[in-house]
VEXSE-637563 format. One record per residue (C-alpha): residue number from 1; x, y, z. Coordinates in Angstrom, 2 decimals, always signed. Example, Ala and Ser with C-alpha at 12.3 -4.5 7.8 and 13.67 -1.06 7.14 Angstrom:
2
> num; u; v; w
> 1; +12.30; -4.50; +7.80 .
> 2; +13.67; -1.06; +7.14 .
***
This chain:
458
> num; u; v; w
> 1; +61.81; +82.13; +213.60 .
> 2; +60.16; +81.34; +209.89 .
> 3; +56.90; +80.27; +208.61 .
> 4; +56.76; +78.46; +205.93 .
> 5; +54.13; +78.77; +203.55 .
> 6; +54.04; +76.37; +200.08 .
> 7; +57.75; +76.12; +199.25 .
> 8; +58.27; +79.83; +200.55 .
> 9; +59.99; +80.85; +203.55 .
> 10; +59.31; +84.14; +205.21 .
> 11; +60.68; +85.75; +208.10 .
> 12; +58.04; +85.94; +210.91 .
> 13; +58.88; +89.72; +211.12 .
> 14; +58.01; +90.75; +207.60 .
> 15; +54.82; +92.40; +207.67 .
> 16; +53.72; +92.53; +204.01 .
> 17; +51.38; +95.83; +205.20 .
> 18; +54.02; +97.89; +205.81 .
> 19; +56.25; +96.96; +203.06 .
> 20; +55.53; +98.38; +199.45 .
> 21; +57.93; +99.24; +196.26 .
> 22; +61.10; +101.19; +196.78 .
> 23; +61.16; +104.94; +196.06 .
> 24; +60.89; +105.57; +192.49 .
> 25; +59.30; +101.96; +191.77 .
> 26; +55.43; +101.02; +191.10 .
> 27; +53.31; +97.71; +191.54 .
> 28; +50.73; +97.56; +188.28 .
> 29; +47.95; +95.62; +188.86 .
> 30; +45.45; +93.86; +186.09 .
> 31; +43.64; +97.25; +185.09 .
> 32; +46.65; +99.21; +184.24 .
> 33; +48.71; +96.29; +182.94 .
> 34; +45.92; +95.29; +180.50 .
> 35; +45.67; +98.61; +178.69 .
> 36; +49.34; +99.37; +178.57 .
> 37; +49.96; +95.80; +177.10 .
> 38; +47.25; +96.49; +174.77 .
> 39; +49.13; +100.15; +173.51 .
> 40; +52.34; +98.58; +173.04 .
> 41; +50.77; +95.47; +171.14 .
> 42; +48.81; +98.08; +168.78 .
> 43; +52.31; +99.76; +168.21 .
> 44; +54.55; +96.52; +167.75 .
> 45; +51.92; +95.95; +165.03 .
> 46; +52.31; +99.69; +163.54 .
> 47; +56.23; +98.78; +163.39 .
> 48; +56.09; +95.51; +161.95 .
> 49; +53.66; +96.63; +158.90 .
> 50; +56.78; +98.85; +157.96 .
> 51; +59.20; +95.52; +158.39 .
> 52; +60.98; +96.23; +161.70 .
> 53; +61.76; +93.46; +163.43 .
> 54; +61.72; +92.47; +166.88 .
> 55; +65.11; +92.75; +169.27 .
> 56; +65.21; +91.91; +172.73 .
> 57; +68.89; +92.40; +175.36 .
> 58; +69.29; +91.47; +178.37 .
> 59; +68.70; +93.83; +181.89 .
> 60; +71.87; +93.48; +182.53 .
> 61; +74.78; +94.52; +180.82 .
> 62; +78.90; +94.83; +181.12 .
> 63; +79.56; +97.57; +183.19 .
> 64; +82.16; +98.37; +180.30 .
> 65; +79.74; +98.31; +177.86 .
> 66; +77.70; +101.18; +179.28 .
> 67; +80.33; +103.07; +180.90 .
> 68; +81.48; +106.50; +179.10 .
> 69; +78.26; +106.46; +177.12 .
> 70; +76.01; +108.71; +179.23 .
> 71; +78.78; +111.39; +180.42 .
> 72; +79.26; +111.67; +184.30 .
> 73; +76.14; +112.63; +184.72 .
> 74; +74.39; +109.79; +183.19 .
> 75; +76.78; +107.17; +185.27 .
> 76; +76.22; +108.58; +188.55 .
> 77; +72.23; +107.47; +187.62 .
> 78; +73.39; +104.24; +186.60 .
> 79; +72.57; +100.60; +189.07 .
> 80; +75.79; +98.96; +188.91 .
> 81; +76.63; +96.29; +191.43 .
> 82; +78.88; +92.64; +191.33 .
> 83; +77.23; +89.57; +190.12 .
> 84; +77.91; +86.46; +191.51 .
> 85; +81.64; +86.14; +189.56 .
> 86; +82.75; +89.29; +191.02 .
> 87; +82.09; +91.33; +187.73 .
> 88; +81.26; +94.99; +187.66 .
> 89; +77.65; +95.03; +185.76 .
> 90; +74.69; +97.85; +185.61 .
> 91; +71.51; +97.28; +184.63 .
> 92; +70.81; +98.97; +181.20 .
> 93; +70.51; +102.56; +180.96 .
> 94; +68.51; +103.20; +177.99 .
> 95; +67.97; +101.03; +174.43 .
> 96; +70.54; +102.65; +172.48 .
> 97; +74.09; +101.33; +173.73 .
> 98; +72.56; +97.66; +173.96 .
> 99; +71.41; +98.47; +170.01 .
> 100; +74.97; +99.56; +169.43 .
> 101; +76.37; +96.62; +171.17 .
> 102; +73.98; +94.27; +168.74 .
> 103; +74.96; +95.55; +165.44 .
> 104; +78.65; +95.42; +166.61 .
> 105; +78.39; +91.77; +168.19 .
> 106; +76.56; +90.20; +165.09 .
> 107; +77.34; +92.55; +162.09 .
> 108; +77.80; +88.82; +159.94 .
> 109; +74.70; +88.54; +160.77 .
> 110; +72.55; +90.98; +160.78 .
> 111; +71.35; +92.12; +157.16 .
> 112; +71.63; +95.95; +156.58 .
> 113; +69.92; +98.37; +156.43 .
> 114; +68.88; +96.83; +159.70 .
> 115; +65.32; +98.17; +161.52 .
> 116; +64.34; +96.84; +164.73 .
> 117; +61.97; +98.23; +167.24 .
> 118; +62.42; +96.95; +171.04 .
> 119; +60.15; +97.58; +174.48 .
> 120; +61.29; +96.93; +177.92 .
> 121; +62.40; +98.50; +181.12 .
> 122; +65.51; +100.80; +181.46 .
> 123; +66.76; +101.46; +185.03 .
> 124; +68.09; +105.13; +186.32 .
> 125; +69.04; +106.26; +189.67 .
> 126; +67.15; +109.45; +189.15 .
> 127; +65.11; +111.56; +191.86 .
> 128; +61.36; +110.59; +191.90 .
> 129; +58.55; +112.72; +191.04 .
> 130; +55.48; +113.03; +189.81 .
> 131; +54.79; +110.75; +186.71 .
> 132; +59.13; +109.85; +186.67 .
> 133; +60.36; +106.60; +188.06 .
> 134; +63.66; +104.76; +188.36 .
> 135; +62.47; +102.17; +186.24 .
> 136; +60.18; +102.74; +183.60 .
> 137; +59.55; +101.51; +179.76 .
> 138; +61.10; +102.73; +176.46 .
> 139; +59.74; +102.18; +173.32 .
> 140; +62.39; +102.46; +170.63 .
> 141; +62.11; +101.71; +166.60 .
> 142; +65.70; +101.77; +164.64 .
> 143; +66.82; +102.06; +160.90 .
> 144; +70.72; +101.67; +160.89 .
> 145; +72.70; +101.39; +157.79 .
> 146; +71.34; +103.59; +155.70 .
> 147; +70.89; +108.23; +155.05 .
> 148; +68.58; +107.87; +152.56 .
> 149; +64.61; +110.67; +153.24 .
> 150; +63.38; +107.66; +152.14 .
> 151; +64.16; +106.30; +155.93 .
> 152; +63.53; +109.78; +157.20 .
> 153; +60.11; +109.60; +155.79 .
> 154; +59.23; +105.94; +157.16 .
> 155; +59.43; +107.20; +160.43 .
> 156; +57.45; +110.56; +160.29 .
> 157; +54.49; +107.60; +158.57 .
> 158; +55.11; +105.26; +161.02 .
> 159; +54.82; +107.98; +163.88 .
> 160; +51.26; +109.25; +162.36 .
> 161; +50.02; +105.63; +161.62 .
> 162; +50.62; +104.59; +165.35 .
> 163; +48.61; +107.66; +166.71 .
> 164; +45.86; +106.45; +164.09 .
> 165; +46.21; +102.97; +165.21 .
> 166; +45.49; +104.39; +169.02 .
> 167; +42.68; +106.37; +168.32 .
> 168; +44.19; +110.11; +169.01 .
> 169; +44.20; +112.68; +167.05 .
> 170; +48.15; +113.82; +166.57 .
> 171; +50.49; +115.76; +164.42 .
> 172; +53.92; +115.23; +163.82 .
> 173; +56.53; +118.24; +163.58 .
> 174; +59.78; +117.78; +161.84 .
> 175; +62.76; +120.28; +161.68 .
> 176; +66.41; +119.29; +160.75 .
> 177; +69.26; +120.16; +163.14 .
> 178; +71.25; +121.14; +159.94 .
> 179; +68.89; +124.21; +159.29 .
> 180; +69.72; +125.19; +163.16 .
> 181; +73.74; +124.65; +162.48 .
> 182; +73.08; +127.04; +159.55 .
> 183; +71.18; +129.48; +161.19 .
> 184; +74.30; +129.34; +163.97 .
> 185; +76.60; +129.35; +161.18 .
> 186; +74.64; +132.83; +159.31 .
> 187; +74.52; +134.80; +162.43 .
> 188; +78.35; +134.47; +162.50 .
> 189; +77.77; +132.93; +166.53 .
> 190; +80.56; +130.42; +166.92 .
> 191; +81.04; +129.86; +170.39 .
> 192; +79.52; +126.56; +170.94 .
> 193; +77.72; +127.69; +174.00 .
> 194; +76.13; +131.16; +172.70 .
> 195; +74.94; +128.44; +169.89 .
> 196; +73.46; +126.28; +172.55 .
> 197; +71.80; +129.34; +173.77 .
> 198; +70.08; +130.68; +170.16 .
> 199; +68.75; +126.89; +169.63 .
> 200; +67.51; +126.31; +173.41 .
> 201; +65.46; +129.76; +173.47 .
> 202; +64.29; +128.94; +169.92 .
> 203; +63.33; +125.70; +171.18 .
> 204; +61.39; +127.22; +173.96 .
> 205; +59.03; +129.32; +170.93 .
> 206; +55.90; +127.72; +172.15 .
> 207; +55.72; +127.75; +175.39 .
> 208; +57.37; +131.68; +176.25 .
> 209; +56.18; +133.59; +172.99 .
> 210; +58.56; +134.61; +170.16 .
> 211; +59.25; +138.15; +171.90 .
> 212; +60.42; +136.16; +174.86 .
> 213; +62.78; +134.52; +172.88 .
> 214; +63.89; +137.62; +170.65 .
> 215; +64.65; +139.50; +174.36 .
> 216; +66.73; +136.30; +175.10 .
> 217; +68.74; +136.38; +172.62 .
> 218; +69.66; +140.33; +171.90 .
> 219; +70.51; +140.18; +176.00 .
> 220; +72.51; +136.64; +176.15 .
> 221; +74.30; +137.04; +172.37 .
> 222; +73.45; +140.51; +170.26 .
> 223; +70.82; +142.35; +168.66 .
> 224; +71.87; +141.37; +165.45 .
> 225; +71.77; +137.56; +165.89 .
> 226; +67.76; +138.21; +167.59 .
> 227; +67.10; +139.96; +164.07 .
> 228; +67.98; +137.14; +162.07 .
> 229; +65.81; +134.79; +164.19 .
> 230; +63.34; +136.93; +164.19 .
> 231; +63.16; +136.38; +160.22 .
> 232; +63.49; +132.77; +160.49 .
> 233; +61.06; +132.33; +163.40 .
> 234; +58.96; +134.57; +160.95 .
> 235; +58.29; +132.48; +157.89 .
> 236; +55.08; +131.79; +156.92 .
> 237; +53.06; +129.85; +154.28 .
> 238; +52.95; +125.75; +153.27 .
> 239; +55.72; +123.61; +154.33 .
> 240; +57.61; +124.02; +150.69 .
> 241; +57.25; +128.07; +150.90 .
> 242; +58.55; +128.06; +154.53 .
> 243; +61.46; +126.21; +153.47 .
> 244; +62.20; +128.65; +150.73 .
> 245; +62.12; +131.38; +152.55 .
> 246; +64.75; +129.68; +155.04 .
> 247; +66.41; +128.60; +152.38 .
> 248; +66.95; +132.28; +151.19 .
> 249; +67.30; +133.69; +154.32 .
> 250; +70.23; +131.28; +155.46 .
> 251; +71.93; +131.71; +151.45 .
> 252; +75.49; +130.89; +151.62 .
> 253; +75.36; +128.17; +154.98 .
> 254; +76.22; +124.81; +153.72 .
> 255; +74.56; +122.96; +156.44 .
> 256; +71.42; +124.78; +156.32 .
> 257; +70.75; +123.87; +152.26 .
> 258; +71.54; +120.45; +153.03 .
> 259; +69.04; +120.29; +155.73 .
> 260; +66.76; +122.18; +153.50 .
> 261; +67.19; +120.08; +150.75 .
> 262; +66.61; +116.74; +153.23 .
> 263; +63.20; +118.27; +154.55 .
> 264; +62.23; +118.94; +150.69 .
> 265; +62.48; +115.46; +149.93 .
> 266; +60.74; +114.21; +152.90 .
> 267; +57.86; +116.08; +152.59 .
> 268; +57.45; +115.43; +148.91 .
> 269; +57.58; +111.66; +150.14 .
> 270; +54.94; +112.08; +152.95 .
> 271; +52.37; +114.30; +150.66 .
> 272; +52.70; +111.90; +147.87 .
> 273; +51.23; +109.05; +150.51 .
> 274; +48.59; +111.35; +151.06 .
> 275; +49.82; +112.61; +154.93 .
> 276; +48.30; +116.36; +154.73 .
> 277; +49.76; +119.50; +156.77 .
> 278; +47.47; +118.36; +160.01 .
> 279; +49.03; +115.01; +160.20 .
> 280; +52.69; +116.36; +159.63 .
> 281; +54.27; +119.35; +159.52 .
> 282; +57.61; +121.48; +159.14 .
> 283; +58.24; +123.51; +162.93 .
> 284; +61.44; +125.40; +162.61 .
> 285; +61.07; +125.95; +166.68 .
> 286; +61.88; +121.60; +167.10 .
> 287; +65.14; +121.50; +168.27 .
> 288; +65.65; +118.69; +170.81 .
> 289; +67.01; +118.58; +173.26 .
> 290; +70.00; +116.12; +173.18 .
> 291; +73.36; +116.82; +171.01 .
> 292; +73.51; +114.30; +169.12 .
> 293; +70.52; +114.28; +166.15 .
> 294; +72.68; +115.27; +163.42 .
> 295; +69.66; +115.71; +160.71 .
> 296; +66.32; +115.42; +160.71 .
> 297; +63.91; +115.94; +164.22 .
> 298; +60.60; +114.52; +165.09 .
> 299; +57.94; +115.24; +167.95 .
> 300; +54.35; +113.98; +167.94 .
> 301; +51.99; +115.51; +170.35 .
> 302; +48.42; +115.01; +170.99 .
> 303; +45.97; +117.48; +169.59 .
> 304; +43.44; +117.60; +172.25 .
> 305; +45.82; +117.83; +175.18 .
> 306; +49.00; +119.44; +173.73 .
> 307; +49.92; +120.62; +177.36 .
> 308; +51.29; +116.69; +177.39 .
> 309; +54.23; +117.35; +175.68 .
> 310; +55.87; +115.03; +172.78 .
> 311; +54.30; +111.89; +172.85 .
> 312; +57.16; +109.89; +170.69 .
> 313; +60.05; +111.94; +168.97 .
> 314; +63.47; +111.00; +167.54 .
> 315; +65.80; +111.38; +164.63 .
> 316; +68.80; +110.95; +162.72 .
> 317; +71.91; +110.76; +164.47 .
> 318; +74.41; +109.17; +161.96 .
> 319; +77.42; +109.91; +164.22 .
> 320; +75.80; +108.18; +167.73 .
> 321; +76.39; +104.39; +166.63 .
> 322; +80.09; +104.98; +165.77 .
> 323; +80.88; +106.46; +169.11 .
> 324; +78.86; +104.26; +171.32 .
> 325; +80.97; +101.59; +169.72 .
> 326; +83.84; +103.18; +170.09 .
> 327; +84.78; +103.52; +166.35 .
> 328; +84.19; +100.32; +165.71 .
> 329; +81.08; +100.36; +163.78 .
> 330; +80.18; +103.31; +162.01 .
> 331; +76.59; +103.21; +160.74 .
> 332; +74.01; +105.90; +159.62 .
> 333; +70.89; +105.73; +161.78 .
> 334; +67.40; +107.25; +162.25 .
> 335; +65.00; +106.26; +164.76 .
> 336; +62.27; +107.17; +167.52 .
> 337; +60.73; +106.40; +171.09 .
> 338; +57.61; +106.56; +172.37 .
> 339; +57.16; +107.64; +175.47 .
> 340; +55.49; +104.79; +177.14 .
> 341; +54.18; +106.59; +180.10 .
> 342; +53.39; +110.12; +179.19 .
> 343; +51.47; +108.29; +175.79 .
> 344; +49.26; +106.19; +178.39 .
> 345; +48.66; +109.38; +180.18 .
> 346; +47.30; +111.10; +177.59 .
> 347; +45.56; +107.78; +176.32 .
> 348; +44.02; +107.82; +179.80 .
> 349; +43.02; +112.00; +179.77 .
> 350; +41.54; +111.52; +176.22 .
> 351; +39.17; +108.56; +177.62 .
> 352; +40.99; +106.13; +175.38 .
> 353; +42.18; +103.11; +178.04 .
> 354; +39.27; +100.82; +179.50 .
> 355; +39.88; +99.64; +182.87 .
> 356; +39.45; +96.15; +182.29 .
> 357; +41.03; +93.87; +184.78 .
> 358; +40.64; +90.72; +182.95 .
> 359; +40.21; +89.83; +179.20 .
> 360; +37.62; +87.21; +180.00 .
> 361; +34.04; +88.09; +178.65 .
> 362; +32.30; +85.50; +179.79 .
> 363; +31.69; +83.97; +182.95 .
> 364; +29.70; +80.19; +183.26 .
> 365; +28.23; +80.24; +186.66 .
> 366; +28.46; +77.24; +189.08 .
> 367; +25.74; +75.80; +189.54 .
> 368; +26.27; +72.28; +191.27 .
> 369; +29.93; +70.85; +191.42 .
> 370; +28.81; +67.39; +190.45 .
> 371; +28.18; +69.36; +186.87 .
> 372; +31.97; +70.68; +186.28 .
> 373; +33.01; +68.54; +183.14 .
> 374; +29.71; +70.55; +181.60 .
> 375; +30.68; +73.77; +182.84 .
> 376; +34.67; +73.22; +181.54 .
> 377; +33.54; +71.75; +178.35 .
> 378; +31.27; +74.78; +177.77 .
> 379; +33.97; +77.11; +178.36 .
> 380; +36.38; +75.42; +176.38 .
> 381; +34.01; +75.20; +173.35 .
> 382; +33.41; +79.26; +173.72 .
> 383; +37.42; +79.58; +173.95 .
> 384; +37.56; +77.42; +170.93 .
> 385; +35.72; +80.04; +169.04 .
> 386; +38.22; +82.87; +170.14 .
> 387; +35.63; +83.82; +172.90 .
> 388; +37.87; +84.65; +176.48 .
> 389; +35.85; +82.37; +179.42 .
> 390; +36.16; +81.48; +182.63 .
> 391; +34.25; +78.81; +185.20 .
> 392; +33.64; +79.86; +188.36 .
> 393; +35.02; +77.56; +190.37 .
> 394; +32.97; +77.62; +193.50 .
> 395; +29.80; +76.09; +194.01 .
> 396; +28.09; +79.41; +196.04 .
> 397; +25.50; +81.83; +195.72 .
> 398; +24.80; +82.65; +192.14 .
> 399; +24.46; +86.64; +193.62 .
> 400; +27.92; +85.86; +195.17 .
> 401; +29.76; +84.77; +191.27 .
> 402; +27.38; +87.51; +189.09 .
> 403; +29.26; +90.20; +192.03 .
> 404; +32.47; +88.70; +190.79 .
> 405; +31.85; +89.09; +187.40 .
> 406; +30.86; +92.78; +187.61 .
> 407; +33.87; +93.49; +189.75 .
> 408; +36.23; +92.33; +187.08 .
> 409; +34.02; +94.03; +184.00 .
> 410; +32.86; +90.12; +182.48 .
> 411; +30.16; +91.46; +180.08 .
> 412; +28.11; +88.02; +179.68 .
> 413; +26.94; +85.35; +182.59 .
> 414; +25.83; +81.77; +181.03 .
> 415; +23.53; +80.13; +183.69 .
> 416; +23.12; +75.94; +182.84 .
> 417; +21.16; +75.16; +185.83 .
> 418; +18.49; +72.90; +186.60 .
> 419; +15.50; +74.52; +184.03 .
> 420; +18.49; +75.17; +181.31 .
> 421; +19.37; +71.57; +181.53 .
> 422; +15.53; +70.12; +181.59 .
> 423; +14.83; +72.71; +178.24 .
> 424; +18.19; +71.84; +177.14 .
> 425; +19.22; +75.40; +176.32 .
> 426; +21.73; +77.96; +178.31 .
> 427; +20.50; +81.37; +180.05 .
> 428; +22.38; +84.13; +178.89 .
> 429; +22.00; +87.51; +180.74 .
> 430; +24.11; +90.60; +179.39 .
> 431; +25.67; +92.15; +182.54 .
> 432; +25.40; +95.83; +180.94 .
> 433; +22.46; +96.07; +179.52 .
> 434; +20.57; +93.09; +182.17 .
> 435; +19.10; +91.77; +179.08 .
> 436; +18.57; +87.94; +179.22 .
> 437; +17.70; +85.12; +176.89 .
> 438; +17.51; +81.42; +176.26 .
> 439; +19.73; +79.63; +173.39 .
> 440; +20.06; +76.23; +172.08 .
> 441; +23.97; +75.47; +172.52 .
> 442; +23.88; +75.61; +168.63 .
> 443; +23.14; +79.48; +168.33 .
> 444; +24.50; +80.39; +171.18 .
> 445; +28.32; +80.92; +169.42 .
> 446; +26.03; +83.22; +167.02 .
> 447; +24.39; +84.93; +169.94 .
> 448; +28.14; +85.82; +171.20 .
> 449; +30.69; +86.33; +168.82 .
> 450; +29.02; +89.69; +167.45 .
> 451; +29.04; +91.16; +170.50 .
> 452; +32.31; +89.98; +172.01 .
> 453; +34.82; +93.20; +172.10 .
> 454; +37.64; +91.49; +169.64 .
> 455; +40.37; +94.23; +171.67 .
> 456; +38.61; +94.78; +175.19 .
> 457; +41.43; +96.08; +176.65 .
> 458; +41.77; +100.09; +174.68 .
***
C-alpha cells in the first residue's frame, strides 16, 4: 500500500525517522553548505586570477577508463556497477584519470600549456572514520604541457594567495623528490624498498624527532646511510644556503643538482614577487607520500593549528599523464589539491566560517496580506540594489516572523505597517544591535548598503 504525496510515491512502510545516509555518507544542511560554497568560490577566484580555467567530467566514468589506474588496492575501493545498457561503469575515483582522459579526448582542442582547476565529489569504497567519508570533495588546479619553475612557481603563489584570500595565516614548504633520489643515490642504497624506507622516516622528521629517524635508519639500512642524513637533515641557514650545503653534500648525484638547481630557480621567482621565508619555504623533510611526484613537492599548513596537517599540497609528476593514458599522451604536469574538508576544519577551529543558514539580510515583515504587491515590490527594489531579501509570507504575529529571522541570522527587519504607511516612511530595526529607525524609502538604500555584509557567508 502507497501514499501518494504531490507527484511522489512512497511506500507506506518507509519511515523517514529511521532512515538517514549510508555509512560513510553525510546530509549538509544550509549552515555548512553556505560556508563551504563560500571557500571554494574564494578559491575558484584565487585560480582564475592566475588564468586556469574551469573543467567539469562527469560522475560516472568507463569502467575501462579507471581500471589499472589506482593498483588493486585502489579498485577494490572503487563503485562500479551496470548502467542501464549493460556496461561496466564506476563512479570516478579521484580528478586525475578524468583530467588524463580530457587532454587525450580533445588534444585538437585544447590549447597547451593547458591549466584547469576542477571541484566536485570523488567516490571510494573506503572504511569510515572520523572526518573520512566515501564520498567527499577534491579540489584540484592543473598545468599540463609544460617543465618550466616558472609553472613550479605559479603554484607555490597561487597556494599562498588562496590562504590570504581565506583569511589564515599559512606557509608553504617545498622540497623536490629529485634531491631525495640523490640523497638515495649518495648513500649508495639501491634497493627500491630500503629507499622507500630512508624517504618515509625522513618524511616522518616532524612529528618523531630527527634522532627517531637517525635510530630508524642505522637499524632498518646502516649506520652509514643515518650519517649522511643526519648531514642533510642538518642544514641550516636561508633557503639559498640550505640548498648549497645539499648541493655539496650530495656532489656527484645527478638527480639531486637537478633538483637543486629547479628549487634555485623557484625561489628566486617567488622572492622576486615579494613571498618572504614565512609565506614559503624550502623543508628537505617534504616527501609525499605517493610515488609518482617526479620534481618539485608542496604542502601548505595552517600556522595556528599545524596539528591539522597539509591543508593543499601537490607537485610535478611529468611521468603520471603518460601512463594514465596509457602512452598515449605524454605531457609534463604540475598541479595541487586542496583538501576540501580538512581546510574547512581548520577554517572552522580558527573561527573563520559563519554559520549563516541563509544569505538573505533582510527580512520585510507581513503586515496585512491585502499589502503584498508593497511588500514584493520593496524587496525586489532592495534586491535590485544587490541587497539579499526576503517577504515573509505569512500574515502572523510580528514576534512570530522577527523569531524567524533570528533563527536564520537575517541582520535587518523592515516593518511598513499601518504608522509607516500614514508617515510614509519604513521602520528599520537592526536585529544585532536592536537599534531602530525611521527612513524615507529614498535613504533607506543609503541606510543599508553600508552595512550589508557584501560575503556573509566566511
Amino acid at each position: 500500500m502507497t501514499f501518494t504525496m504531490s507527484s511522489r510515491t512512497i511506500p507506506k512502510s518507509y519511515n523517514m525517522k529511521e532512515q538517514g545516509p549510508l555509512s560513510g555518507f553525510r546530509d549538509m544542511l544550509a549552515e555548512q553548505v553556505f560556508p563551504r560554497q563560500a571557500m571554494v568560490d574564494t578559491i575558484k577566484k584565487v585560480y582564475e586570477k592566475y588564468g586556469f580555467v574551469p573543467q567539469d567530467t562527469p560522475a560516472i566514468e568507463r569502467y575501462e577508463t579507471l581500471t589499472g589506474k589506482y593498483g588493486p588496492e585502489g579498485e577494490k575501493l572503487m563503485y562500479k556497477f551496470k548502467d542501464h545498457g549493460g556496461r561496466d561503469v564506476a563512479l570516478r575515483y579521484d580528478l586525475t584519470v578524468p583530467l588524463a582522459r580530457i587532454v587525450f579526448q580533445y588534444k585538437d582542442k585544447i590549447t597547451l600549456p593547458y591549466k584547469r582547476y576542477q571541484v566536485g565529489n570523488v567516490w571510494r569504497g573506503d572504511r569510515p572514520q572520523a572526518g573520512r567519508y566515501r564520498e567527499f570533495m577534491q579540489f584540484d588546479a592543473d598545468i599540463i604541457g609544460t617543465s618550466s619553475p616558472i609553472a613550479d612557481a605559479e603554484i607555490v603563489e597561487m597556494m599562498v594567495d588562496t590562504m590570504r584570500a581565506l583569511g589564515v595565516d599559512a606557509v608553504v614548504r617545498v622540497n623536490n623528490r629529485l634531491i631525495l633520489d640523490g640523497l638515495a643515490e649518495k648513500s649508495g642504497v639501491m634497493d627500491p624498498a630500503k629507499t622507500k624506507i630512508m624517504i618515509t622516516a625522513i618524511d616522518k622528521s616532524e612529528k618523531i624527532g630527527k634522532d627517531a629517524v637517525l635510530a630508524e635508519i642505522s637499524e632498518s639500512i646502516d649506520s652509514e646511510t643515518a650519517e649522511l642524513v643526519n648531514a642533510f637533515l642538518g642544514v641550516s641557514g636561508s633557503d639559498s644556503e640550505k640548498l648549497e650545503q645539499i648541493a655539496k653534500i650530495l656532489e656527484g648525484s645527478v638527480s639531486a643538482a637537478e633538483g637543486v638547481n629547479n628549487l634555485q630557480q623557484v625561489f628566486s621567482i617567488v622572492r622576486k614577487s615579494g613571498y618572504e621565508p614565512e609565506k614559503v619555504k624550502f623543508d628537505q623533510t617534504i616527501a609525499r607520500g605517493l610515488d609518482y611526484y617526479t620534481g618539485i613537492i608542496y604542502e601548505t599548513t595552517l600556522k595556528d593549528l599545524p596539528g591539522v596537517g597539509s591543508v593543499c599540497s601537490g607537485g610535478r609528476y611529468d611521468k603520471l599523464v603518460s601512463a594514465l593514458s596509457s602512452g598515449k599522451v605524454d605531457l609534463p604536469a604540475v598541479g595541487t589539491s586542496v583538501g576540501v574538508d580538512r581546510l574547512f576544519s581548520g577554517l572552522e577551529q580558527l573561527d573563520k566560517v559563519k554559520k549563516t543558514k541563509t544569505a538573505s539580510q533582510v527580512l520585510v515583515i507581513n503586515f496585512d496580506s491585502a499589502d503584498a504587491p508593497e511588500y514584493v515590490s520593496l524587496a525586489s527594489d532592495l534586491r535590485k540594489e544587490g541587497i539579499p531579501t526576503e517577504v515573509y509570507y505569512d500574515q502572523v504575529k510580528i514576534g512570530k516572523q522577527i523569531k524567524f529571522a533570528n533563527s536564520l541570522g537575517i541582520k535587518f527587519v523592515i516593518f511598513l505597517g499601518f504608522e509607516e504607511k500614514k508617515k510614509n516612511v519604513y521602520s528599520v530595526k537592526n536585529l544585532e544591535t536592536g537599534e531602530q529607525q525611521e527612513v524615507d524609502k529614498a535613504k533607506l538604500i543609503e541606510l543599508l548598503v553600508p552595512k550589508i555584509d557584501s560575503n556573509p557567508l566566511i
